[in-house]
C-alpha positions in Angstrom: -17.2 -8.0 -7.2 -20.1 -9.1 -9.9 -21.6 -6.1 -11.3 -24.6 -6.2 -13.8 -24.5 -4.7 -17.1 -27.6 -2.7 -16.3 -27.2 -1.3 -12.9 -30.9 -0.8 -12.5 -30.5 -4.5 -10.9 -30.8 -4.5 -7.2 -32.3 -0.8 -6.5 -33.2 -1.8 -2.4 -29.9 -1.7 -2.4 -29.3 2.1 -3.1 -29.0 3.4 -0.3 -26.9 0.5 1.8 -23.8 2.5 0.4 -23.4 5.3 2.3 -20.1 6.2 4.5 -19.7 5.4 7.6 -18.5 8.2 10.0 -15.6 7.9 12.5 -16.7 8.5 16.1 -15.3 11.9 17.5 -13.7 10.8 20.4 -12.3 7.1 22.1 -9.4 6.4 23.6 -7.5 5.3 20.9 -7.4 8.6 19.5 -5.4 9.3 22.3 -2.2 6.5 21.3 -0.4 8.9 19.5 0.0 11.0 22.8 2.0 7.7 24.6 3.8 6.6 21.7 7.5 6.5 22.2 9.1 9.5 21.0 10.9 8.0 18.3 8.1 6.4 16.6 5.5 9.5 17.2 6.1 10.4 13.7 5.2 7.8 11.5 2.6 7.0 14.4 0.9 9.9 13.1 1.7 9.4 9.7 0.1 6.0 9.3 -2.8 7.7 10.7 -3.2 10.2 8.7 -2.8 8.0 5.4 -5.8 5.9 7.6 -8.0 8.8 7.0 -6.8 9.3 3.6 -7.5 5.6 2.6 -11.0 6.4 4.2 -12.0 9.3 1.9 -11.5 7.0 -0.9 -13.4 4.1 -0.2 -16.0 7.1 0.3 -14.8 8.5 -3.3 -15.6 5.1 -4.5 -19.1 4.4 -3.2 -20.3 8.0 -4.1 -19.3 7.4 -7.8 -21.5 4.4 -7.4 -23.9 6.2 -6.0 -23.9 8.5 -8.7 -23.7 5.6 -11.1 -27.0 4.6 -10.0 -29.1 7.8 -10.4 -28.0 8.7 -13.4 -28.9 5.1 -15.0 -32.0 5.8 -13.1 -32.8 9.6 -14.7 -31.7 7.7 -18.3 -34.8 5.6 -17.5 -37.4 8.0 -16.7 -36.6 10.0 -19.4 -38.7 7.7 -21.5 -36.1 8.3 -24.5 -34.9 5.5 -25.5 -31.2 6.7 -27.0 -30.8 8.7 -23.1 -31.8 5.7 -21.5 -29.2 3.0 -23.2 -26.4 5.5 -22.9 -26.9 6.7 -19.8 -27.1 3.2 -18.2 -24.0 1.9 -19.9 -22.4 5.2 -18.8 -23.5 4.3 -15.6 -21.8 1.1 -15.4 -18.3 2.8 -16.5 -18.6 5.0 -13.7 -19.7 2.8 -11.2 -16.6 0.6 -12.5 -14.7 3.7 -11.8 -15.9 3.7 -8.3 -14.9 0.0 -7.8 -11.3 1.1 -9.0 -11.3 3.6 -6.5 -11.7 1.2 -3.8 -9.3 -0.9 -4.8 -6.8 1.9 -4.5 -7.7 2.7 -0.9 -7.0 -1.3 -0.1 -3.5 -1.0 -2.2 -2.6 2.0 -0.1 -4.2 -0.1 2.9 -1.4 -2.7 2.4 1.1 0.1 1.7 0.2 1.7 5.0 0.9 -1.9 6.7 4.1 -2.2 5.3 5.0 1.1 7.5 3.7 -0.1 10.2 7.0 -2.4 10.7 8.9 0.9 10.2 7.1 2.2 13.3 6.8 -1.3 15.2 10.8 -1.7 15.1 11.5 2.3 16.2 8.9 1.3 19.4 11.3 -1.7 20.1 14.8 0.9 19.3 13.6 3.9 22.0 14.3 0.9 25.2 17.8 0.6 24.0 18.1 4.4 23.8 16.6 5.2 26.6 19.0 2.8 28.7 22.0 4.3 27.2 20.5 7.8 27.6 19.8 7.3 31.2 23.4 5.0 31.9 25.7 7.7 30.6 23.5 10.4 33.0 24.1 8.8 36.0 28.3 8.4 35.3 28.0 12.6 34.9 26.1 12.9 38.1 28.6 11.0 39.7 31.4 12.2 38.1 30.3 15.3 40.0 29.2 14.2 43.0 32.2 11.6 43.9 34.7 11.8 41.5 36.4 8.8 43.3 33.2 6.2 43.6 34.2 2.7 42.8 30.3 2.8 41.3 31.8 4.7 38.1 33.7 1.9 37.3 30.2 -0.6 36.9 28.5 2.4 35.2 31.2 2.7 32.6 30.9 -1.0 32.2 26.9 -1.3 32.0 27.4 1.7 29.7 29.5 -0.2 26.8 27.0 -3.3 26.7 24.0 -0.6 26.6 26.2 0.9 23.8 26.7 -2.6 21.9 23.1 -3.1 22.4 22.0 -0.1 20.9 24.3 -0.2 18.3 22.7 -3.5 17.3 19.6 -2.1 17.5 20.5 0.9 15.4 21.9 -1.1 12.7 18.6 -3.3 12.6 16.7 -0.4 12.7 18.4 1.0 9.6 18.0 -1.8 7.1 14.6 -2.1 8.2 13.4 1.3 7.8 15.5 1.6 4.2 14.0 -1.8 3.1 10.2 -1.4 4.3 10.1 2.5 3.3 11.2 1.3 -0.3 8.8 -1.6 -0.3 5.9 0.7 0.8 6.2 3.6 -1.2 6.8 1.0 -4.6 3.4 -0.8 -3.6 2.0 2.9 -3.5 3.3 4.5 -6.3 2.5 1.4 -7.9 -1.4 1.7 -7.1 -1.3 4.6 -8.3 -0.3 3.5 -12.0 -2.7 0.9 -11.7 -5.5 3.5 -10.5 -4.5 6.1 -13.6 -4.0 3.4 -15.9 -7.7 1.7 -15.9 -9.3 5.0 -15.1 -7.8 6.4 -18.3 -9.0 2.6 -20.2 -12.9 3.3 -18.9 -12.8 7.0 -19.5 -11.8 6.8 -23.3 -14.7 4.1 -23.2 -17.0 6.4 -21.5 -16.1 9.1 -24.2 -17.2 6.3 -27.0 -20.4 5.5 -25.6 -21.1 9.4 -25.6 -20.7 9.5 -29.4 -23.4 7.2 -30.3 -25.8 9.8 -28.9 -27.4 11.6 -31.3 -27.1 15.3 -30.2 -28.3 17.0 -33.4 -31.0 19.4 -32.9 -35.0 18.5 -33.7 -37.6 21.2 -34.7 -41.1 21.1 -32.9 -43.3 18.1 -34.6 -40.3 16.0 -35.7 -40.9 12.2 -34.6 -37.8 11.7 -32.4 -35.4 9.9 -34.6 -35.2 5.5 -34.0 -31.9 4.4 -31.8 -30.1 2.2 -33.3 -26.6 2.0 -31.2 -27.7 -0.5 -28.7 -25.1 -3.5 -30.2 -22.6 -0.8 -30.5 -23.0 0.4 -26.7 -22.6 -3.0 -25.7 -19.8 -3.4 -27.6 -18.2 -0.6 -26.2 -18.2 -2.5 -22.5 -16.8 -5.7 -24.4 -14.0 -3.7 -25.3 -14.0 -2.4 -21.7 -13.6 -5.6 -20.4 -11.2 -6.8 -22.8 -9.1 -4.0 -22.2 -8.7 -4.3 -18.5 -8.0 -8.2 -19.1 -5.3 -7.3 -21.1 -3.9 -5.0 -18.3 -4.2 -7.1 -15.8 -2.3 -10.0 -18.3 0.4 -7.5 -19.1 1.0 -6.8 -15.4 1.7 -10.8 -14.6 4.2 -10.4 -17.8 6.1 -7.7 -16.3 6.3 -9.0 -12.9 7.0 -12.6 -14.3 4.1 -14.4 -13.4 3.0 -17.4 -14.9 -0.9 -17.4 -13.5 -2.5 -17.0 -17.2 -4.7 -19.8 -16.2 -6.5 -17.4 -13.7 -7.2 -14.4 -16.2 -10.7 -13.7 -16.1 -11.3 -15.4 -12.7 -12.9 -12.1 -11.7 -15.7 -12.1 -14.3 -16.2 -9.2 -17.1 -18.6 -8.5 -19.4 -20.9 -11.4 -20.4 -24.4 -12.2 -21.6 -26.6 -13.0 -18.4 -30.2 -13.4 -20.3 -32.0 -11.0 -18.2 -34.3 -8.4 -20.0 -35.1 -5.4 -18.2 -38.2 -4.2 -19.5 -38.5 -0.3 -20.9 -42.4 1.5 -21.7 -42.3 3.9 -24.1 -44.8 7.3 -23.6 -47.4 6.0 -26.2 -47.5 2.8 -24.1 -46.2 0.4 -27.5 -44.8 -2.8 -26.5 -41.7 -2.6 -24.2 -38.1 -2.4 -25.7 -35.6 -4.7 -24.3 -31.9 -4.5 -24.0 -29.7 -7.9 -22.4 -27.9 -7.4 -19.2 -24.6 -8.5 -19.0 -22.3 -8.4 -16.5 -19.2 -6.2 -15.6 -16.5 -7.2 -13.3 -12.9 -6.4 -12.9 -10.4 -8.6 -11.0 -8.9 -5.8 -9.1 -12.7 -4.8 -7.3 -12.5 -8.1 -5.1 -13.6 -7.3 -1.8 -10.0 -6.8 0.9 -10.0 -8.1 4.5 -10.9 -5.1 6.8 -7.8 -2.8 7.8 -6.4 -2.6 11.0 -6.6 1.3 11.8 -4.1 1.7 14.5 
């Protein structure tokens, strides 16, 4: 996802990011009432990490949002120092937002991974219900007429129901130990990745901050010349950088050999834009470059299926 330095590009397109809201009421809210009984559980769990994948994608296009007024206050402000800083601050927080959305698709795929946890416990419940319902019957009978000849084909369809379930069981087992391991890694794993670059654009929020110029003026000083604008764009240079080298230390650890892709993304480069800036006395407009910020992790995911 291509994201201009100055995020004053595009403003028709402010409002086109709210959330969408869930409809109260359908009839596949009502699934989880006909699911088998031995999958009910993690029916409802992968249901309720839907919703929680939900709130962040809304996390993520609030901080956006967000992103976008505040570059927008910055402008109005008609001070020049405000209105670099708080547009570059702007793009590390809408960068932020962007992370956050990449998290809700990581825990997206993590949520699919359980989903062949709960897909193999629908197929289990037959085999258990068959043996459930097999070794029923003998009792009944065993009761009723001790002496039926019936017992004898009950007894039998009950040790192949028993060798089926115990097939299914043991398939059922290796399956839920190997996909609950793989899902929670992918999780735990977004996570990192999440804290990791958050903490990367944070510290780099923090530096643009200190290139603001906060000490006091008396009434009738001239407002002092800013001077910072190189260094503010520096600071997203280094942004960029940093998450490049995140993203190439990740491949390293997990043995990849795809350094031919780094960068595919985009990041932080000169686009030749101005974006034009009147000052109160109405001198000749200031001028800062736009430049572009991406990261490789904000491409956009397929859409989730929510069941």
């Amino acid at each position: 996802m291509n994201r201009s330095l100055s995020i004053r590009s595009g403003k028709s397109n402010t409002n086109t990011s709210s959330p969408t809201h869930r409809k109260g009421f359908s009839f596949a809210s009502l699934r989880g009432s006909i699911q088998p009984e031995l999958s009910r559980r993690l029916y409802r769990l992968i249901k309720s990490t839907n919703n929680l994948i939900s709130a962040h994608e809304a996390a993520g296009k609030e901080r956006d949002t967000i992103a976008r007024e505040l570059s927008e206050w910055g402008e109005q402000t008609q001070d020049e120092a405000v209105s670099d800083i708080s547009d570059k601050v702007g793009v590390i927080l809408s960068e932020l937002g962007a992370q956050e959305e990449s998290y809700a698709h990581n825990l997206d795929d993590a949520r699919g991974i359980l989903k062949t946890i709960r897909n193999t416990e629908k197929s289990v419940q037959p085999s258990r219900d068959s043996k459930g319902k097999i070794a029923d019957e003998i009792q009944k009978l065993k009761i009723k007429e001790p002496a039926s000849t019936k017992l004898v084909i009950l007894e039998q369809e009950l040790v192949r129901a028993e060798a089926e379930n115990l097939v299914a069981e043991a398939q059922l087992t290796n399956i839920t130990r190997k996909k609950l391991r793989e899902a929670y890694d992918a999780e735990f794993a977004a996570v990192i990745e999440r804290a990791e670059k958050q903490i990367i654009l944070a510290k780099h929020g923090q530096r643009l901050l200190t290139l603001l110029d906060d000490s006091p003026m008396t009434p009738g000083d001239t407002r002092r010349v800013y001077e910072q604008g190189s260094a503010a764009r520096q600071v997203l240079n280094d942004a960029e950088d940093d998450l490049k080298t995140w993203e190439m230390n990740r491949r390293d650890d997990s043995g990849g050999n795809e350094a031919a892709d780094l960068g595919a993304g985009g990041g932080i480069s000169q686009a030749g834009e101005d974006s034009a800036k009147s000052s109160a006395t109405g001198k000749s407009a200031n001028k800062t470059d736009n430049e572009e910020f991406a990261s490789a992790s904000s491409s956009p995911a397929p859409a989730r299926n929510e069941q």
